[in-house]
DODREN-928989 format. One line per 8 residues: their letters; for each residue x, y, z of C-alpha. Coordinates in Angstrom, 1 decimal. Each point is the difference from the previous one (the first is absolute). Last residue first. Layout:
// DODREN-928989
a) X Y Z  ...
END
This chain:
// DODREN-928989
xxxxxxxx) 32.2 21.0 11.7  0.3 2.4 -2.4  -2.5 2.9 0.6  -2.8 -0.3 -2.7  -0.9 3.6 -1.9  -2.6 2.9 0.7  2.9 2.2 -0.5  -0.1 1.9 3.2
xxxxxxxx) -1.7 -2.2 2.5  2.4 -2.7 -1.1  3.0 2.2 0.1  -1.2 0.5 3.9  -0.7 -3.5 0.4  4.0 -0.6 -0.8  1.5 2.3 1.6  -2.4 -0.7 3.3
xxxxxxxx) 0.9 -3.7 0.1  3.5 1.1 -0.7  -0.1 2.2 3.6  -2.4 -3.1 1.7  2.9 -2.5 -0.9  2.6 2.0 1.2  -1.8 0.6 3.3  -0.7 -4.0 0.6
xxxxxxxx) 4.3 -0.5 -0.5  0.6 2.7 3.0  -3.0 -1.5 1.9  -3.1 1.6 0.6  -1.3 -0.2 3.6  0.0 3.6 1.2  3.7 -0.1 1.6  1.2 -1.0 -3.1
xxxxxxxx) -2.1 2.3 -2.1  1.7 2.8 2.2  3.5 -1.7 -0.3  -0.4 0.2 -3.9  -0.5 3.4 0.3  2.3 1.6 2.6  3.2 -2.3 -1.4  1.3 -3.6 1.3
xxxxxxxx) -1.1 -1.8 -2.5  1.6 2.4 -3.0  -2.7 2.1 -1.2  1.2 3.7 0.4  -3.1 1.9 -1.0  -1.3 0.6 -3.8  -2.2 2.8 -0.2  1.2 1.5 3.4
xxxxxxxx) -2.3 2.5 1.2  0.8 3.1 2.1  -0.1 1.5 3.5  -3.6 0.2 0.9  -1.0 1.8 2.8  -2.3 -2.1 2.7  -0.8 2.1 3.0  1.2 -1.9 3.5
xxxxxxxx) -1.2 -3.2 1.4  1.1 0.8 3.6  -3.5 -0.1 1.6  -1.1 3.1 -2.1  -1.0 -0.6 -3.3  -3.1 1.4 -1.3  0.7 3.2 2.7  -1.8 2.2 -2.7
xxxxxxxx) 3.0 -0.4 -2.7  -0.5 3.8 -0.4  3.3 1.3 0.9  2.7 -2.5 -0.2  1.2 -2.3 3.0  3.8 0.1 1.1  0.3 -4.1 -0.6  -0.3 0.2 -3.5
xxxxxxxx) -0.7 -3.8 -1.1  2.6 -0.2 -3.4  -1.3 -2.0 -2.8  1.6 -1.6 -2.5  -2.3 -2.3 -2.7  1.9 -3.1 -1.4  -1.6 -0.8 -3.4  -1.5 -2.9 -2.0
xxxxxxxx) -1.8 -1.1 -3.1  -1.1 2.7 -1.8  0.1 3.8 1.1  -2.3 3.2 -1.2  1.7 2.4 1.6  -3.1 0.9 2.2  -0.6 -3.8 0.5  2.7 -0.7 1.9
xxxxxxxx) -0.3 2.7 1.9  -3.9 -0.4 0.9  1.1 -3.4 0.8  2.5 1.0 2.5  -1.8 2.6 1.4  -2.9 -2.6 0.8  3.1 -2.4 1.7  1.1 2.5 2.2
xxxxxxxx) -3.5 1.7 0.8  -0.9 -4.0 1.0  3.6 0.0 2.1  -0.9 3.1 1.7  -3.5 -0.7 1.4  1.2 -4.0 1.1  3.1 1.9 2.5  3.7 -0.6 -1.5
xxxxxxxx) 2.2 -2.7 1.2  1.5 -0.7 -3.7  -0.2 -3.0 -1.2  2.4 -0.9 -1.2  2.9 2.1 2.7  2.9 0.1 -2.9  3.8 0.7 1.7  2.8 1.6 -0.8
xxxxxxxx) 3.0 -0.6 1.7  1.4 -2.5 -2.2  0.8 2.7 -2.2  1.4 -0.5 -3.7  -3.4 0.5 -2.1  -2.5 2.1 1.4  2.1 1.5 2.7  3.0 0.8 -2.4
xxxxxxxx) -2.3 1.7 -2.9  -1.8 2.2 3.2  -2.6 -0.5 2.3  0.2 2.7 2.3  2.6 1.8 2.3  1.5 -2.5 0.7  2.0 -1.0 3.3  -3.0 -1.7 1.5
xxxxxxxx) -0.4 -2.8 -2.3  -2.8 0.1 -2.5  -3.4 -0.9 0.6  -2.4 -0.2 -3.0  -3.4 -1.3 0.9  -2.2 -2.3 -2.3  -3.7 0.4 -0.3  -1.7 -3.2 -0.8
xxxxxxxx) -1.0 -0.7 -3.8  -2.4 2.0 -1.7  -2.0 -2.3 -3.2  -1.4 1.7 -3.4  -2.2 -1.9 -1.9  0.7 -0.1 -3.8  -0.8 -3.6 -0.7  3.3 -0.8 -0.1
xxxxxxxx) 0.8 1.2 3.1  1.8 3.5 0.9  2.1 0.2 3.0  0.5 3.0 2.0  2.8 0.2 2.7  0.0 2.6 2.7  3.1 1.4 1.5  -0.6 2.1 3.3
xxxxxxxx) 3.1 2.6 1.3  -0.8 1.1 2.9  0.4 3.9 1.3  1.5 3.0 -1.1  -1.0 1.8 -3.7  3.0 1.4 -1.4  -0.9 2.8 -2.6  1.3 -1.0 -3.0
xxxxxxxx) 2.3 1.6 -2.2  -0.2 -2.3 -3.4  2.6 0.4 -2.4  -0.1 -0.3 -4.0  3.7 -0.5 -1.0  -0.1 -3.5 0.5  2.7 -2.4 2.0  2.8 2.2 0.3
xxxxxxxx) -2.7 2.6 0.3  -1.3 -1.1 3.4  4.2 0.7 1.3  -0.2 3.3 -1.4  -2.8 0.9 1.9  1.3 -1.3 3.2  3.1 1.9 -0.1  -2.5 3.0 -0.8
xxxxxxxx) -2.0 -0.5 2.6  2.3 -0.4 3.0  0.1 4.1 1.4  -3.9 -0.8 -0.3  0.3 -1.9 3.4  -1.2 -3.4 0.7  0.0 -1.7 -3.3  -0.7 -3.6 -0.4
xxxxxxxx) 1.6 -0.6 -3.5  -0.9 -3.0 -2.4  2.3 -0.6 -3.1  -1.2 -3.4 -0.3  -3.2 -0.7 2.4  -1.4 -3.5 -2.0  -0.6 1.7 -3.1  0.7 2.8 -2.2
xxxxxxxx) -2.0 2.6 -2.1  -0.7 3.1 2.2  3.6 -0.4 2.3  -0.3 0.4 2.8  0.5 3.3 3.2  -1.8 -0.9 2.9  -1.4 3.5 2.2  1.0 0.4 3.5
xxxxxxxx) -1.1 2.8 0.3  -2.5 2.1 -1.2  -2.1 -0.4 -3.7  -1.2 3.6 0.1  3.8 1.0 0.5  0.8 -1.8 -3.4  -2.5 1.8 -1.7  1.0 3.5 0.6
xxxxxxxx) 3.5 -1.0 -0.7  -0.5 -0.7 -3.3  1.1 -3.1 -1.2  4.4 -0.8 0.3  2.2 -0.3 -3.3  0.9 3.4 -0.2  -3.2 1.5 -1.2  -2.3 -3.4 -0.8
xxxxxxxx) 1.2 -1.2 -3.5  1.4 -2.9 1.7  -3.5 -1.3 1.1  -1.4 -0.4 3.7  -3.6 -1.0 0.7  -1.3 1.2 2.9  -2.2 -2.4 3.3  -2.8 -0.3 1.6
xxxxxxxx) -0.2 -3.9 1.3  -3.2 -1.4 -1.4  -3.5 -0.7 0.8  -2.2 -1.6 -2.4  -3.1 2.4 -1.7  0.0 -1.1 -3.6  1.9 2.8 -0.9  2.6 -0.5 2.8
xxxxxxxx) 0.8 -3.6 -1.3  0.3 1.2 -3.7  2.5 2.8 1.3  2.2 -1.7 2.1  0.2 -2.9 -2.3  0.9 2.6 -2.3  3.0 1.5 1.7  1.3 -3.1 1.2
xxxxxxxx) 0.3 -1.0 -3.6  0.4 -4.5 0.3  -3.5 -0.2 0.7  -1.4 2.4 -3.0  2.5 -2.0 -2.7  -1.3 -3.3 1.2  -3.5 0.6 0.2  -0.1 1.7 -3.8
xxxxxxxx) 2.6 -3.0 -1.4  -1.7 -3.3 1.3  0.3 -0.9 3.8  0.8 -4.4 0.9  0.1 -2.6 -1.7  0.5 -0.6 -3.9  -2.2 -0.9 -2.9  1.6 -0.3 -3.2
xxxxxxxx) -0.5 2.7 -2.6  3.8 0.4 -0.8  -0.8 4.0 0.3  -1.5 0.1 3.0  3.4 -1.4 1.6  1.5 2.8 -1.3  -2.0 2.4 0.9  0.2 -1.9 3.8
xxxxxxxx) 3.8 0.2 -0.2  -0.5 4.1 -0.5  -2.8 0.1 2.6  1.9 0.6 3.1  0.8 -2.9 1.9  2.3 -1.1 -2.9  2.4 2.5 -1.2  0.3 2.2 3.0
xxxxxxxx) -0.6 -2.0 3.7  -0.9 -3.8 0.1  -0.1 -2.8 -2.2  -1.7 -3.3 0.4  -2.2 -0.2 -3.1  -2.0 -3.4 -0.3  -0.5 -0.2 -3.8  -2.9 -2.5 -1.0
xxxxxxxx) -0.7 -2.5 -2.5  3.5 0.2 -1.8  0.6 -0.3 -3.6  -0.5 3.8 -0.4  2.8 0.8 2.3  2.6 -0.9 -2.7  -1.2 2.8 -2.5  -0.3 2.6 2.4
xxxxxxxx) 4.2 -1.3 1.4  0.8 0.9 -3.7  -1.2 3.2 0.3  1.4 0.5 3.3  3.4 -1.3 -1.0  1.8 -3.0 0.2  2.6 -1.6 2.2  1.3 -3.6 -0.5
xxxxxxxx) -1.8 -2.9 1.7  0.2 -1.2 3.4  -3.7 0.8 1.1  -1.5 2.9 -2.5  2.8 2.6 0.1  -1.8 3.1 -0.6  2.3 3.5 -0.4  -0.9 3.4 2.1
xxxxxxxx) 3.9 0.4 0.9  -0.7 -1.2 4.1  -0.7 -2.9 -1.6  -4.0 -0.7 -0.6  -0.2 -4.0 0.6  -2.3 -3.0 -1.1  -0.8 -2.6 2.2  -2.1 -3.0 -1.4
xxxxxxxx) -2.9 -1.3 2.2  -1.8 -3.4 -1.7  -3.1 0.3 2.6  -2.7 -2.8 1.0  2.0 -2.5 1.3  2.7 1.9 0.7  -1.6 2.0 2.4  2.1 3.9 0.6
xxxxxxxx) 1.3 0.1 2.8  3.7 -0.1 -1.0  -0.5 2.5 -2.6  -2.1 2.5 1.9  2.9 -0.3 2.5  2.9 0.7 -2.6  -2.6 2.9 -1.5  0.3 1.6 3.1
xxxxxxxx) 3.5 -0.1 0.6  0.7 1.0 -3.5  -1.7 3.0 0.2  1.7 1.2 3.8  3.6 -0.7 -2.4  -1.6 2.5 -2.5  -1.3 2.7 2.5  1.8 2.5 -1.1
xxxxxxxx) -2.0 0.2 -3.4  1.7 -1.4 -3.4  -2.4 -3.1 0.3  0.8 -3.7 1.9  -3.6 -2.1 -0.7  -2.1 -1.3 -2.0  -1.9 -3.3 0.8  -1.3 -1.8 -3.5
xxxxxxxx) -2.4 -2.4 0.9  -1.5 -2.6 -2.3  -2.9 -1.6 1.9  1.1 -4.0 -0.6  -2.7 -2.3 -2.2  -2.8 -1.1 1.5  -0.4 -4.1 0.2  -1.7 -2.2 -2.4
END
């Protein structure tokens, strides 16, 4: 007697700016997806925060908890506010069905530049310096003291966005408050960050069912020559930009890469997958002992994407790619995971 279907419900869309992004991930996941051993059915946030499960009527979230019970597993495919950052993943706890990908602590911590900055630091990873900009701050702008420390040019983002909305390279202070107001059209908590020049290194990790962690090969950002860096436009509308997998980096930087990587992953407390940003600092920092001369550069790390972009022809499923898994072999490792992980958890039988 043959296995029944893997019921999957893919989510996708969300109130966050990244909506249309959403649905071009979950449209690939979709497609990809075996249907021999999956029955996918799409079900979509509107921009409004209702569910419309496939081509029926809208409902709401408590009715949507109540219809995502009678899947097997919840693929979430949302990016930015309301989905990347813990408040879809409370939700999702709540039906009691196994889903892919970060649960609520991870989720919430990635998403919060501030604290990823300071649960990374704490357990000894290198990050960019950088002040943390609210509106109460005296007339909009942090002290000036503070500012000054971080010296120019400093990037001005949003604290709880995605994929470089409201981002600001700043070059002279006389800019900073254009730039501020800009962040806080996205989120009123503001990162000032201290730019850090050099390369910019993605690193994809991959959790397998049994819990083991895998690196991927380094990936290289190069954007065309008229940006200043890699911005909304050059990540999704430029055909300039360009992804070097894998990265030509020297055998001692690629393994400190990869360590720092796991050690990230690990000090949020992440499930299933993340991207892992890394800039190589190519001005040297005190202290790093000559550990990577030879044009490797000091590892800094940027941030860490809970959910990456995961249409075919984005960072992490063109990583995989390049290392051997296929788009349709990754989707079957991330519900793999979902499931074994609700099995270590409850003691109970995955469906099969």
């Amino acid at each position: 007697m043959s296995e029944s279907p893997i019921r999957v419900a893919v989510v996708t869309g969300g109130r966050s700016g990244e909506h249309d992004v959403s649905r071009r991930s979950a449209a690939a996941v979709l497609a990809n997806l075996d249907p021999v051993r999956y029955r996918p059915e799409p079900v979509l946030i509107t921009r409004t925060g209702q569910w419309v499960f496939g081509a029926e009527a809208p409902v709401t979230v408590f009715e949507a908890v109540q219809r995502l019970r009678t899947a097997d597993v919840i693929f979430p495919t949302l990016h930015g506010p309301y989905g990347e950052d813990g408040t879809l993943q409370a939700v999702l706890e709540l039906t009691g069905v196994p889903y892919v990908g970060n649960g609520v602590l991870a989720s919430a911590a990635g998403m919060d530049k501030e604290f990823t900055k300071k649960l990374l630091a704490a357990e000894g990873i290198p990050v960019a310096d950088a002040v943390v900009s609210r509106p109460t701050d005296p007339e909009g702008v942090p002290p000036e003291a503070e500012l000054r420390r971080l010296g120019l040019p400093v990037f001005v983002k949003p604290a709880r966005a995605g994929s470089s909305l409201g981002v600001t390279r700043v070059n002279d202070w006389a800019e900073l408050p254009a730039a501020l107001e800009w962040a806080r059209s996205s989120d009123p908590k503001v990162l000032v960050e201290a730019a850090v020049p050099g390369r910019e290194i993605d690193l994809a990790v991959l959790e397998r069912p049994d819990g083991r962690l895998d690196v991927g090969p380094p990936l290289e950002i190069r954007v065309a020559d008229e940006r200043s860096f890699f911005d909304y436009d050059a990540k999704y509308g430029d055909p300039g930009t360009v992804f070097e997998i894998p990265a030509r980096l020297p055998d001692g930087v690629r393994a400190e890469l990869a360590d720092l990587a796991v050690r990230a992953f690990r000090a949020l407390g992440c499930a299933g997958l993340a991207r892992i940003d890394f800039f190589l600092r190519d001005d040297g920092l005190p202290g790093d002992g000559g550990r990577f001369a030879g044009g490797g550069g000091v590892p800094v790390l940027n941030e860490v994407n809970t959910f990456p972009g995961f249409t075919p022809v984005s960072q992490y499923p063109q990583i995989w790619q390049v290392a051997g898994v296929a788009y349709p072999e990754l989707l079957d490792i991330l519900v793999e995971n979902a499931l074994a992980r609700r099995t270590r958890r409850s003691g109970a039988r995955a469906p099969r």
